[in-house]
C-alpha positions as CSV (number, residue, x, y, z in Angstrom):
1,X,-46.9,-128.6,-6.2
2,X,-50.1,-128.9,-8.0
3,X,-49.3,-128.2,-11.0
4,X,-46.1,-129.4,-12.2
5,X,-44.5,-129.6,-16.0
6,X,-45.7,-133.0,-16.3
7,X,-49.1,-131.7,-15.9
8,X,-49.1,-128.9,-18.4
9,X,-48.0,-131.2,-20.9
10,X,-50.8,-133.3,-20.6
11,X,-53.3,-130.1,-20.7
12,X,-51.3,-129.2,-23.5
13,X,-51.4,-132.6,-25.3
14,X,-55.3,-132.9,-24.7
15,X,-56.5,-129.3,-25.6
16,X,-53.7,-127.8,-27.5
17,X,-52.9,-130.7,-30.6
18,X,-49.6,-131.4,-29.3
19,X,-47.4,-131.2,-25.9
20,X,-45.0,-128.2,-27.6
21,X,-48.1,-126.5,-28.3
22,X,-48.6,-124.3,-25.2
23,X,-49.8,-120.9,-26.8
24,X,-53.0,-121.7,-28.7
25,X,-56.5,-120.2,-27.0
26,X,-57.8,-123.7,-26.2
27,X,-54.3,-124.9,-24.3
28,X,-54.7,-121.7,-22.3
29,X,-58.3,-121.6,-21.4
30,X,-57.3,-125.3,-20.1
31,X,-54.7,-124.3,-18.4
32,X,-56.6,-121.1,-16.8
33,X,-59.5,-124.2,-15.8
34,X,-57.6,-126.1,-14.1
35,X,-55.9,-123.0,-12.5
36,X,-59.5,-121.6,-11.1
37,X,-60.7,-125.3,-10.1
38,X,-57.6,-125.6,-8.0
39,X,-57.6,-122.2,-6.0
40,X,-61.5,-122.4,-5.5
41,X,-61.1,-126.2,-3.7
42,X,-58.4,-123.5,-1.2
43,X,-61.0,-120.7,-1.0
44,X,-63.6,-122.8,0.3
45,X,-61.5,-123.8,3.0
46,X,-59.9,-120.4,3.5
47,X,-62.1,-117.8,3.2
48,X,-60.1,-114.4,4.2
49,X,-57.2,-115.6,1.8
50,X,-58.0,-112.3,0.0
51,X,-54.6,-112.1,-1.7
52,X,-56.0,-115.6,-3.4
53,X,-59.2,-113.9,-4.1
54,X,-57.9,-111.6,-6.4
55,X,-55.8,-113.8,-8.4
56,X,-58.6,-116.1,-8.8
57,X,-60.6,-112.8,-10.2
58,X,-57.7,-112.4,-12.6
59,X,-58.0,-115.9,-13.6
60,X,-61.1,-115.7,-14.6
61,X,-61.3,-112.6,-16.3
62,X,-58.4,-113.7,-18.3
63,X,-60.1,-117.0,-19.3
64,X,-63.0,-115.0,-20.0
65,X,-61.0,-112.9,-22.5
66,X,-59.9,-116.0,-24.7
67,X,-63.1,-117.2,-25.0
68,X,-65.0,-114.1,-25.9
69,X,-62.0,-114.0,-28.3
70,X,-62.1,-117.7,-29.4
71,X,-66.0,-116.3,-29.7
72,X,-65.3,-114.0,-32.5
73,X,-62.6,-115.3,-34.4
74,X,-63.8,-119.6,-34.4
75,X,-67.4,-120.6,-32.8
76,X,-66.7,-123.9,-33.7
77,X,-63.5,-123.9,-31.4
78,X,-65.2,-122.2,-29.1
79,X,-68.1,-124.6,-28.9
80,X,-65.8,-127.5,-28.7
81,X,-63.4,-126.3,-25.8
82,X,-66.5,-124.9,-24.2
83,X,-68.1,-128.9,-24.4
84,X,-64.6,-130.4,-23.6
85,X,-64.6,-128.2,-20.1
86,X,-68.2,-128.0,-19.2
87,X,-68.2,-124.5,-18.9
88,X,-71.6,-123.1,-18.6
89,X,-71.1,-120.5,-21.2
């Protein structure tokens, strides 16, 4: 599997402050990151995998979500997790 517990620790450890700290904005927009990068590399190679397609849609909007709402409540959060990803906005 792609993504195992090991994994999300390490996501968690880098973005989130600690490896138990799985619920703050930045360890989820990780998470979601990593999530998209991995089912785009399987929708280049499988392009009618429309099942995929919408749950990469949800991904997105979802990630989308935390950072419009890491926008408003901490743009210096934002900024950084933004930077730390290389997200273009």
């Amino acid at each position: 599997m792609y993504l195992d517990s090991a994994k999300k620790a390490e996501l968690f450890e880098q973005f989130g402050g600690g490896a138990t700290n799985t619920g703050s904005a930045e360890s989820q927009i990780a998470l979601f990151s990593f999530r998209i990068a991995h089912l785009t590399e399987h929708m280049k190679q499988n392009r009618k995998d429309h099942s995929t397609e919408r749950a990469l849609t949800g991904l997105v909007g979802k990630r989308r979500a935390l950072l419009n709402y890491l926008k408003k409540r901490d743009i210096t959060r934002y900024r950084a997790i933004v930077k730390a990803l290389g997200l273009r906005k």
